[in-house]
N, CA and C atoms as a LAMMPS dump frame, in Angstrom:
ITEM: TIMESTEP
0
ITEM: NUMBER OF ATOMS
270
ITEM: BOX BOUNDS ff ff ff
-5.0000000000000000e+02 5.0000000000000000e+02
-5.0000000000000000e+02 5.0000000000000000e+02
-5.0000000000000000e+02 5.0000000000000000e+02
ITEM: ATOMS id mol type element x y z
1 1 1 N 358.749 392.717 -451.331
2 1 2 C 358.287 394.082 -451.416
3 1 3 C 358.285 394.475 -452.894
4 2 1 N 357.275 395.266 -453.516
5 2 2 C 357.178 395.588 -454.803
6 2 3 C 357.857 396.829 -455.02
7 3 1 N 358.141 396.96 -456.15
8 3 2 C 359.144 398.108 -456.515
9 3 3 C 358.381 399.259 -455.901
10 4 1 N 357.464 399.61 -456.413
11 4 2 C 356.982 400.959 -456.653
12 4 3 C 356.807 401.342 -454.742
13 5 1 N 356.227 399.933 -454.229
14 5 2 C 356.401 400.125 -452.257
15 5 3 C 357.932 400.913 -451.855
16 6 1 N 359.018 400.424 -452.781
17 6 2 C 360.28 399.882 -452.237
18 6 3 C 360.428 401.414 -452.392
19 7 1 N 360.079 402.342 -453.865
20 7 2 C 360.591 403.467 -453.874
21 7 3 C 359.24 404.515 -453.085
22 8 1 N 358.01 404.417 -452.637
23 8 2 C 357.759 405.177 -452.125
24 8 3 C 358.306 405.239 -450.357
25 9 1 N 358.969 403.978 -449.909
26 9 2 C 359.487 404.199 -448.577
27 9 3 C 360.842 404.82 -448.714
28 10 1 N 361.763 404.698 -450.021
29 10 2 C 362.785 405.85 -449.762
30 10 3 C 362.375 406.776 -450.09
31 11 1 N 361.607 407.063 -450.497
32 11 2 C 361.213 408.619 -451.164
33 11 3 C 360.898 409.435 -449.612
34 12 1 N 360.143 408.518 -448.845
35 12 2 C 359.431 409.163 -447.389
36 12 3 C 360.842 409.096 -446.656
37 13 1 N 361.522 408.135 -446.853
38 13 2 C 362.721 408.055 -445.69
39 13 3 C 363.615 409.6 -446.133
40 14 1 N 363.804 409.903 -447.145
41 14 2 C 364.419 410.722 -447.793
42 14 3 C 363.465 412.228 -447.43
43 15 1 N 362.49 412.445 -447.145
44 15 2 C 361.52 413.749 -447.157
45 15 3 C 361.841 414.057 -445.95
46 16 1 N 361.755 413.006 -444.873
47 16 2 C 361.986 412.971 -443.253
48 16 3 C 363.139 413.413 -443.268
49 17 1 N 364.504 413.204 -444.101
50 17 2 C 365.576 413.404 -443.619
51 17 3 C 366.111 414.995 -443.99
52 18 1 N 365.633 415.556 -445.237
53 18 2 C 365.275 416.762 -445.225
54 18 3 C 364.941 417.689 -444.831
55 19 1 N 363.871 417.453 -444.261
56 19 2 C 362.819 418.153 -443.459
57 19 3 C 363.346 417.951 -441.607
58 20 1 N 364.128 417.304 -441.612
59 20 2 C 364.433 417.29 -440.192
60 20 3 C 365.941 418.262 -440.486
61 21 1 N 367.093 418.128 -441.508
62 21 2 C 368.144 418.734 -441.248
63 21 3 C 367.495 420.217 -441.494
64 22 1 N 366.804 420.83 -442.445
65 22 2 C 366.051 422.22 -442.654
66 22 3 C 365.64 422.908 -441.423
67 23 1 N 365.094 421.784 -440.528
68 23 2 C 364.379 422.396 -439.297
69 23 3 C 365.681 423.222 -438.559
70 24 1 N 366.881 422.061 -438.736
71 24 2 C 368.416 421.984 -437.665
72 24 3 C 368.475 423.655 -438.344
73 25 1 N 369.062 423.683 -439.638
74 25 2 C 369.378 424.925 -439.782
75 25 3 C 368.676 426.249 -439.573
76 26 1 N 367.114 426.369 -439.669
77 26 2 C 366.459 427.381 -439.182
78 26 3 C 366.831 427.588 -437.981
79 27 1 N 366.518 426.951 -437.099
80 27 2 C 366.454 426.826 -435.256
81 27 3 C 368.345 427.807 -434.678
82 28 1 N 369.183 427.002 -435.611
83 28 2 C 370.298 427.864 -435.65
84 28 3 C 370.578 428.634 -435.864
85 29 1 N 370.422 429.279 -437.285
86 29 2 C 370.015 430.999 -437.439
87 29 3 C 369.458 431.96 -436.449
88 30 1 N 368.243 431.304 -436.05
89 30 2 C 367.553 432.127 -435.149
90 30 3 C 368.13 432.558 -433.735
91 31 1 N 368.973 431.842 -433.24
92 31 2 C 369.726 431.6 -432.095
93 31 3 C 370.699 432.874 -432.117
94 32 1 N 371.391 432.626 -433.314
95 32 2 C 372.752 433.747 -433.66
96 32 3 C 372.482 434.921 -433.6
97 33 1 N 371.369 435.084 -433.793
98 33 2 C 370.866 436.74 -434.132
99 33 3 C 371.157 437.759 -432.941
100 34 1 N 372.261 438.839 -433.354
101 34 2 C 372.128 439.941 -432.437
102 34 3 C 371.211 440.838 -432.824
103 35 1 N 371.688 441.458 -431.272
104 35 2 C 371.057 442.973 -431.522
105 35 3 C 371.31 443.827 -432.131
106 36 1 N 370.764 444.764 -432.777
107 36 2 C 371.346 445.75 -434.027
108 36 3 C 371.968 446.869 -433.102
109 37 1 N 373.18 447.689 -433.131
110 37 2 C 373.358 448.864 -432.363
111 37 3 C 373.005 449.773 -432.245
112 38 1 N 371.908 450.089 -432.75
113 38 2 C 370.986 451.436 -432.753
114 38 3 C 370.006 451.264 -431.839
115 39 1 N 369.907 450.032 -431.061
116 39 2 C 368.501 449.804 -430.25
117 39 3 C 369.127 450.098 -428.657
118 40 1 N 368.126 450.415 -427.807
119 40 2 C 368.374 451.112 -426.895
120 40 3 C 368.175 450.257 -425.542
121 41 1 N 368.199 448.486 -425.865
122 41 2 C 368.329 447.502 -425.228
123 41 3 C 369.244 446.26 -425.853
124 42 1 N 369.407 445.567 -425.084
125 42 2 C 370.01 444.466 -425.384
126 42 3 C 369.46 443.082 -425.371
127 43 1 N 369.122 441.891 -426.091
128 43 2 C 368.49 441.128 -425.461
129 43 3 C 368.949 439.771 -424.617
130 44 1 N 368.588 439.396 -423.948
131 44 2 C 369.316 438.634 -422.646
132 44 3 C 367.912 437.641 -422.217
133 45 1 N 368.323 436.144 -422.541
134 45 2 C 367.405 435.201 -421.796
135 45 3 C 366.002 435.627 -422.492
136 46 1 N 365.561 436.3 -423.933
137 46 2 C 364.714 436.464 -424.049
138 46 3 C 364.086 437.811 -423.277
139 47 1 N 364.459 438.828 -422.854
140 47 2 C 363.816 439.646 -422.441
141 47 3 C 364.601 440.968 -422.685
142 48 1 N 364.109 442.163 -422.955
143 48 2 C 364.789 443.564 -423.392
144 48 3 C 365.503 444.02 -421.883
145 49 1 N 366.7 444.705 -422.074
146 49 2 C 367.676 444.83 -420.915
147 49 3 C 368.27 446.082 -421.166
148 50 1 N 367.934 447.32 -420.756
149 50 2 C 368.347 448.665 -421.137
150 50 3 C 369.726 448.642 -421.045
151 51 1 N 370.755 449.242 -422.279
152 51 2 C 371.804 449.288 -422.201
153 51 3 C 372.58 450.374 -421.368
154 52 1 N 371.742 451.405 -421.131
155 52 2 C 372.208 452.299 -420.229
156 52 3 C 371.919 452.377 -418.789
157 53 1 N 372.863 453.358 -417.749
158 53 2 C 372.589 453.137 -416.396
159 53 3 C 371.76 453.983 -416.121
160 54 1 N 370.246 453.888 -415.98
161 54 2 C 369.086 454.516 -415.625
162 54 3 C 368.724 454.697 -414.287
163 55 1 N 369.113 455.87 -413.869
164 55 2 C 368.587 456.08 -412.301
165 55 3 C 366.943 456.778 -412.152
166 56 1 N 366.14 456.077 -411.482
167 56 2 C 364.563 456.973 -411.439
168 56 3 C 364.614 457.326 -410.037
169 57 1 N 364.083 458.461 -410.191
170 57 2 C 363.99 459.163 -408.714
171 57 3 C 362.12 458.502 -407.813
172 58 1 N 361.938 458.882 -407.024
173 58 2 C 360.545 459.043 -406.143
174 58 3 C 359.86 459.981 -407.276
175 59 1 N 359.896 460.801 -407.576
176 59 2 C 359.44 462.444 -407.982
177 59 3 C 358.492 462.312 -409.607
178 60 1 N 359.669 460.706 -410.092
179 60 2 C 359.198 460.534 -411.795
180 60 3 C 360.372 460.952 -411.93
181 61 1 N 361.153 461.702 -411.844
182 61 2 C 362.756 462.533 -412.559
183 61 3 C 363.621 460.905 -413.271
184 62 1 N 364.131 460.873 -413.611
185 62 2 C 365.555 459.865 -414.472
186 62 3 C 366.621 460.738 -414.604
187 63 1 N 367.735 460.074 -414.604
188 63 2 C 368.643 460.269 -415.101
189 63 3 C 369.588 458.735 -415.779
190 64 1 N 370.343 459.019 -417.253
191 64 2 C 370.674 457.707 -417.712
192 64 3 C 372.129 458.15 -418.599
193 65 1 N 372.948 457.497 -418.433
194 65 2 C 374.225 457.26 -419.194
195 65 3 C 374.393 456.151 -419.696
196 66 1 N 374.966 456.354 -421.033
197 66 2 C 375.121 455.369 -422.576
198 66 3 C 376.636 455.604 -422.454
199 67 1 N 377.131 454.764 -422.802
200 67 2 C 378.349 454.5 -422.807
201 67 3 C 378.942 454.163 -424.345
202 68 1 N 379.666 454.563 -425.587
203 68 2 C 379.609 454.011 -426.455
204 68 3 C 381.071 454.229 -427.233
205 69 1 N 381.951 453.277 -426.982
206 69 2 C 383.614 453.883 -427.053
207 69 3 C 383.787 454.509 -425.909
208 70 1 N 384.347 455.664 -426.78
209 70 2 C 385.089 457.002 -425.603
210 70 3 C 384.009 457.871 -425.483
211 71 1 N 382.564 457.783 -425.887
212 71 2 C 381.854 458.722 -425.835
213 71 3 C 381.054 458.291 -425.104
214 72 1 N 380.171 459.143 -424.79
215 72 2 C 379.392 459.429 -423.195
216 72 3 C 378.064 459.767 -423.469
217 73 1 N 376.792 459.308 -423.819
218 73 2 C 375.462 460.574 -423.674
219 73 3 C 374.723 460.133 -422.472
220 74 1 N 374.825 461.518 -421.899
221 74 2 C 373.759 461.321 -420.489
222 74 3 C 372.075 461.974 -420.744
223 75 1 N 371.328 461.048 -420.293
224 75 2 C 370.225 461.663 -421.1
225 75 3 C 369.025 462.222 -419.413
226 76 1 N 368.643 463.325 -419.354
227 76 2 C 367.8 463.72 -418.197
228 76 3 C 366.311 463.641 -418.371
229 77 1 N 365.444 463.454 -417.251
230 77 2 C 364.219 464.152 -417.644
231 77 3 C 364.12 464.652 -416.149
232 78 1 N 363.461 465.526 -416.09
233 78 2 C 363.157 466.194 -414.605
234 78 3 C 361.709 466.263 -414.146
235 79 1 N 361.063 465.837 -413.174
236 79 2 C 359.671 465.545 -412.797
237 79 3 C 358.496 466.427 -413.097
238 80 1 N 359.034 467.553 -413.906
239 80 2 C 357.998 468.236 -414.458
240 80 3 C 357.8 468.349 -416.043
241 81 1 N 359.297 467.107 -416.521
242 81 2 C 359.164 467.001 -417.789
243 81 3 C 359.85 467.684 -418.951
244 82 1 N 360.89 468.359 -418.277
245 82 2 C 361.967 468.868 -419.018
246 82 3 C 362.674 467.814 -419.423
247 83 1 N 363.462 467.6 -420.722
248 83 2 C 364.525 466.406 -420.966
249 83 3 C 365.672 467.445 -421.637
250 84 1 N 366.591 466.678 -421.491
251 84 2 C 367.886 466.945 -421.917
252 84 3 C 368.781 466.208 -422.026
253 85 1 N 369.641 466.49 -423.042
254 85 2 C 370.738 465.13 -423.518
255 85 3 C 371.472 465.785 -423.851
256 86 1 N 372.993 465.04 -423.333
257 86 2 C 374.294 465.743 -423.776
258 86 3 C 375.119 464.569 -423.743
259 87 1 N 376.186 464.843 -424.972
260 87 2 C 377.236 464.078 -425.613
261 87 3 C 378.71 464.752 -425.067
262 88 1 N 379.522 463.614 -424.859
263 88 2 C 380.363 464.181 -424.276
264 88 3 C 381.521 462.967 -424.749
265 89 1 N 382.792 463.104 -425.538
266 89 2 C 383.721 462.309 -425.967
267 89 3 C 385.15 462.641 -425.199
268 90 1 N 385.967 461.43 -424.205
269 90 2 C 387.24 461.812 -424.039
270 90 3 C 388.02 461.36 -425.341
């Protein structure tokens, strides 16, 4: 084998081995990533998952409680479209 063969197959063996551990570490990062706490879901299996307990009526009406510590916001809407939200800390 001639030199210049000898160093362009480590040079390639060496690019491959790079380029494959780079891939390892992206793919891992991406994995770790939470959710930020200001968002109003969670994500799970790839899909958005409301963090609060959202009840919907027949009518269109909701009602939903957030839970966050000791504090409480229950948030309303009523079928003609009134909303309301209240905070409440034990």
């Amino acid at each position: 084998m001639s030199m210049s063969r000898a160093k362009w197959v480590t040079g390639a063996a060496l690019a491959v081995i790079l380029t494959g551990s780079a891939g390892a570490t992206v793919q891992s990062t991406g994995n770790d990533a939470a959710t930020p706490k200001n968002f109003n879901y969670e994500i799970r299996d790839g899909k958005r998952v409301p963090k609060g307990n959202r009840v919907t009526n027949a009518d269109g009406s909701w009602r939903e409680e957030v839970r966050v510590g000791s504090c409480t916001t229950v948030k309303q809407k009523t079928a003609n479209g009134d909303y309301s939200e209240t905070h409440k800390c034990d």
